[in-house]
N, C-alpha and C positions, 0 to 999 in steps of 0.2 A: 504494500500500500504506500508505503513512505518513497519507495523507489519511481512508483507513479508520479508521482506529488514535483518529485525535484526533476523528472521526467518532462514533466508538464510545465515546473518553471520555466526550464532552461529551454523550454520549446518558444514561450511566448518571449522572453528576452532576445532569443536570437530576431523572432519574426519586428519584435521592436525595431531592433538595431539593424534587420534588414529594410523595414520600413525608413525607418531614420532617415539612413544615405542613399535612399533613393531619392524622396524629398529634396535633400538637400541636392544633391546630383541634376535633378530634372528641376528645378529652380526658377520659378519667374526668369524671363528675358529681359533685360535691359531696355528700358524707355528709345537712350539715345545712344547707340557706338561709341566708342572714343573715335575721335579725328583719327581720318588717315591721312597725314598729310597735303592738307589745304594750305591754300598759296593766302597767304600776310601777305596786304597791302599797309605802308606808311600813312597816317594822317599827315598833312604836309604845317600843321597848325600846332596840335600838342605835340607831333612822333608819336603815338601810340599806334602797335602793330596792329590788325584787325584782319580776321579772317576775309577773305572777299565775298562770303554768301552773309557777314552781319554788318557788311562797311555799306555806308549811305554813299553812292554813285551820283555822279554830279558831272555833265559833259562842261566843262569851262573852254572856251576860248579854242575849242574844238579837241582839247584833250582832255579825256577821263579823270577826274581827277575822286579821289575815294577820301572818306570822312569817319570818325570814329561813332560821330553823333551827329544828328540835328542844331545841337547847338555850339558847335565846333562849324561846322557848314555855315550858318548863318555869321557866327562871330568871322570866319574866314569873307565872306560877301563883304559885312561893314567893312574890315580892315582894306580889303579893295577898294572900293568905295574912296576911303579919306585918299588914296594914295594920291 
């Protein structure tokens, strides 16, 4: 009877710990990949790097010119502007 008993622990501890690392194994996927190497474009106002699918694009003076932000874009407009 006792030999059942510890039969039957060690039965449901393994199905635990096979359960376990399957769980953990088969796992929610990831929201977003990490980068696989995406091209950084310069803001030409701060230097800050920025990937080119999160930089604000701006044709100026018929060359492209890329931005970190909106308001990096605009403060680069004014300072044109005074020149």
């Amino acid at each position: 009877m006792m030999l059942k008993i510890n039969l039957g622990v060690i039965l449901i501890y393994l199905f635990y710990r096979l359960v376990r690392t399957w769980k953990r194994v088969g796992g929610p996927i990831k929201a977003e990949p990490p980068a696989t190497g995406e091209d950084l474009v310069e803001d030409p106002l701060c230097h800050t790097y920025v990937p080119v699918t999160h930089a604000r694009r701006v044709e100026i003076d018929g060359k492209t010119v890329y931005f970190c932000s909106e308001k990096c874009l605009e403060r680069y407009k004014l300072d044109k502007k005074q020149q």
